[in-house]
C-alpha positions, 0 to 999 in steps of 0.5 A: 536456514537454508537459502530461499530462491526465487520461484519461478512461475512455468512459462504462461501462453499468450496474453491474449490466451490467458487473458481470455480465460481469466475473464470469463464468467465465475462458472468458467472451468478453471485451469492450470497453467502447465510447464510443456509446450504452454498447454493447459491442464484441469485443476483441482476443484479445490484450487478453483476459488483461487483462479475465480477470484484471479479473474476477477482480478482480471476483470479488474485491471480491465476496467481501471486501465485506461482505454484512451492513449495515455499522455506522457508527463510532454503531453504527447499521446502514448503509444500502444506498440507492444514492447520489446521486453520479456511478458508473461510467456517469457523469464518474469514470474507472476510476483518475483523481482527479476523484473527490478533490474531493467525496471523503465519507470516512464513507461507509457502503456500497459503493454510495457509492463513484464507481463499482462497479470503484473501487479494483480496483487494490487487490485483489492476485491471489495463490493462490487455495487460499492466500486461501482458507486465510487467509480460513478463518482469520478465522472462527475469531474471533467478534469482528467483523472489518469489514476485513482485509489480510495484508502482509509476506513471509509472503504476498508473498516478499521474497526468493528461497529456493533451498534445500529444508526438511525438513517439520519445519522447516516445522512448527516454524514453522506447526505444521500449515500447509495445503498451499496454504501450503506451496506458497507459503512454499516453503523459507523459513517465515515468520509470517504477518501482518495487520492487523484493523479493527474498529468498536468497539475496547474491544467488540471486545477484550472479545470476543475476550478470552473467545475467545482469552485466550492471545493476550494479555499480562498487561495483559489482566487489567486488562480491555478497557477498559485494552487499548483505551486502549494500543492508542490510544497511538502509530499506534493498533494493538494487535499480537498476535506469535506466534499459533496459529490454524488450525495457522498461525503469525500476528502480527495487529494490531488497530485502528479503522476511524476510525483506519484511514481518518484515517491513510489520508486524512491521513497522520496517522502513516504507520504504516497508510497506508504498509503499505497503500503496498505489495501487501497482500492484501485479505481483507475490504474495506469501502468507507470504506477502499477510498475512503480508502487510493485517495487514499493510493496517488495521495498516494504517487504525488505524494509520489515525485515530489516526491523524483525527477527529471523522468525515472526508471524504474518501479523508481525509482517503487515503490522511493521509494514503498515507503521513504517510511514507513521513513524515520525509522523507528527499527528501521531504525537498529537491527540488526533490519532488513535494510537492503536490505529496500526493495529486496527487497520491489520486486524480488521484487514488481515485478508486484504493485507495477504491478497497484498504481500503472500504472492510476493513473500512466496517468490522473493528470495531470502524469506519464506512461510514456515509451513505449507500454504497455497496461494489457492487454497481458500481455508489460508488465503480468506481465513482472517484468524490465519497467522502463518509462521515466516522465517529470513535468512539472515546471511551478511551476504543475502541481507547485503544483497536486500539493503542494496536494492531499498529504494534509491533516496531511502537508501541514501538516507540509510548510507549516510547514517552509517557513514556517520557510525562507521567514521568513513572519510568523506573522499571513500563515501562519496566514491561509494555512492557514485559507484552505487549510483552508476550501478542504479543509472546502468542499462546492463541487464545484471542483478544489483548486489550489495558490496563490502559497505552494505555488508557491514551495515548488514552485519551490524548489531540487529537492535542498533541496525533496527534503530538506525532504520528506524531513525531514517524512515521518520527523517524521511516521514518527518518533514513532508507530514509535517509541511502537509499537515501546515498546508492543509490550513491554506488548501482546505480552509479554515472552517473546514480544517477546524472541522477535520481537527475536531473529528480527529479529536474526537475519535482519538478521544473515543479510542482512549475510552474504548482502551481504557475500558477494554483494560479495565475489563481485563483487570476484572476478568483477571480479578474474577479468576484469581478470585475463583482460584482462591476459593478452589484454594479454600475449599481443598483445604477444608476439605483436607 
């Protein structure tokens, strides 16, 4: 395979330009960014779609930006000074990478990003009624949610429910559901989930303790100072089950943007970072973590690689991405997660999961589709039956290259597995990994390329190479699922973590059934057929 580059977008206009003409109404008359002078050129009316959808994206990160200065981790108000570094007009494409190499993950406003579109792959569109519901909901807590997402199936359904429900079904869930999400749970009611980041936890939890009492446990009477300490063991999340807010049932974790980032940029415990590995939607942003969870996503991109085959499918892509943080997670050795849940989650999501990771795969080096498709073209990017064919280059050197830019504590994680396979003396590892750390810790712009060391791990035995990843990403889940699964007794109660394990019980219960009789259907379609064969047999023979 010939080597893939990056795809470098033409230079853009002025934010302020492009941000104008993104953000107009749905009739506005599409453009196309063109390479002389930064003027703009009419599209196709085919490609239209595209950019409508783009400016909603943009309408998007309008609103879940945070319109107040925001506070760093000091509590110091951040300033909104332009930076200094390179924005849409100058060397950083819309999704390419070259961004990683100087990447500052404290930075304070979104003016520091690489350019004002950063991250928009990000922002999943889902029901604009829906979004506005949930986003309603937030302003019920006076303690200061700096960023937010909603995930699970409660806002992206992970399978299809064809039966109808009764409205007191529905309420026995969500007492008083807005309609907007009624629409969107359909037959199938289910708890609501998020994830809040905070600034400063015990300040936080202290607030919202004299709001809301009722949404904690009896570890509450200890005070903030006692929740904030537990809710630092493990990923480092406090989980709130079963909550009424706004006649909606929610489940909302708790936890600080340091700790937020640092999982997202290191892949400390995978807890977050994997979450944020499949569609969420975004209710309030903030830029430290769009800057972190973009090397996330293109970290998920390179790690699947390293499990898959020189040629697979976009399903075989986003289904490996979407297990990396179950493996080694110990709910799913448990009879409390459907064990097709992976797939579930890809099949009914295969738009949103393309939104997700098409921009990155068309401009990261070293993978490509096998065939033409546009990210404006509507028949691909909105087709859920599209399962385009994308091919790796797997040269030592460009997949060296690849192993040496995984996030820093995974990649460690990776080195010392393979100290251990290769017999290296503990002098030259060490040696190794401070040389590597000094090339993390460098403020020279320069792209990190991997060196002798990583090339051996690249040249590897492709099944021993998938086996070891494999090894350390549940060595990095393992631990911190397990210490959040034990905390959940102390943060949610009793009563309520009986619940939760009741529910989960009963849904792995009623997927092994749903398996079970899709198989035993299969069985009697394939009897049915050969039976049908046999009597064509039959009757060519009397006939003979």
């Amino acid at each position: 395979m010939s080597t893939v580059g990056a795809r470098a977008f033409p230079a853009l206009p002025s934010p302020r330009i492009l941000e104008k003409s993104l953000t107009r109404s749905p009739t506005f008359r599409s453009f196309r960014l063109a390479s002389h002078s930064g003027r703009f050129t009419r599209i196709s009316t085919r490609q239209q779609r595209w950019f409508h959808e783009s400016s909603r994206w943009a309408d998007d990160l309008r609103h879940e930006q945070t319109r107040e200065p925001l506070s760093t981790s000091e509590g110091k108000p951040a300033s909104r000074k332009t930076s200094n570094k390179e924005s849409a007009g100058g060397k950083f494409n819309l999704y390419g990478d070259d961004w990683e190499d100087t990447a500052d993950y404290a930075i304070k406003s979104f003016d520091d990003l690489p350019h004002r579109l950063f991250g928009a792959n990000q922002h999943m569109i889902i029901n604009y009624e829906l979004k506005e519901a949930l986003r309603i909901m937030l302003r019920q807590f006076n303690a200061p949610i700096v960023y937010c997402f909603a995930y699970g199936s409660g806002v992206f359904p992970q399978e299809d429910t064809g039966r109808s429900i009764t409205e007191a079904e529905f309420r026995a869930v969500h007492p008083k559901p807005p309609e907007a999400l009624v629409k969107a749970q359909k037959g199938s009611p289910k708890v609501l989930d998020f994830v809040f980041g905070v600034t400063h936890t015990q300040h936080w939890h202290s607030i919202n303790m004299k709001q809301h009492r009722d949404h904690y446990s009896g570890l509450a009477a200890l005070g903030s100072g006692a929740v904030s300490r537990v809710q630092d063991w493990g990923a480092g999340v406090y989980y709130h089950p079963y909550i009424e807010v706004n006649g909606m049932l929610i489940k909302y974790g708790v936890t600080s943007i340091d700790n937020l980032v640092n999982d997202l940029s290191t892949w400390d415990s995978l807890y977050l970072a994997g979450r944020l590995q499949k569609p969420v939607k975004i209710l309030r942003d903030h830029p430290r973590v769009r800057l972190a969870n973009q090397h996330n996503l293109i970290a998920a991109i390179r790690t699947a690689m390293l499990l898959l085959p020189p040629e697979f499918t976009e399903v075989d892509l986003y289904s490996t991405i979407a297990g990396l943080s179950y493996m080694g997670d110990p709910r799913m050795s448990l009879p409390t997660e459907n064990k097709s849940k992976v797939s579930n989650i890809v099949d009914n999501n295969t738009v949103h999961f393309r939104r997700l990771y098409a921009p990155l795969v068309k401009t990261l080096p070293n993978i490509a589709f096998t065939s033409p498709c546009r990210l404006d073209d509507e028949d691909w990017i909105l087709n859920p039956e599209a399962n385009h064919k994308i091919q790796q280059d797997m040269d030592p050197t460009k997949r060296a290259n690849l192993v040496r830019r995984l996030p820093k504590a995974f990649r460690s994680r990776l080195y010392f597995q393979y100290q251990k396979k290769f017999s290296l003396p503990r002098e030259e590892f060490t040696r190794m990994i401070q040389a590597s750390a000094r090339d993390d810790d460098s403020t020279a712009i320069k792209r990190r390329q991997g060196g002798e060391f990583e090339r051996r791990i690249a040249s590897d035995d492709p099944k021993q190479l998938q086996e070891i990843v494999r090894r350390v990403i549940r060595q990095t889940v393992n631990w911190p699922s397990t210490t959040q699964s034990i905390k959940g007794l102390l943060t949610g109660g009793l009563r309520r973590s009986w619940r939760y394990m009741s529910e989960k019980i009963a849904k792995y219960r009623s997927g092994q059934r749903k398996s079970a009789a899709a198989k035993t259907e299969l069985k009697s379609e394939e009897r049915s057929d050969s039976g049908a064969e046999a009597k064509k047999s039959g009757d060519e023979v009397k006939k003979d």
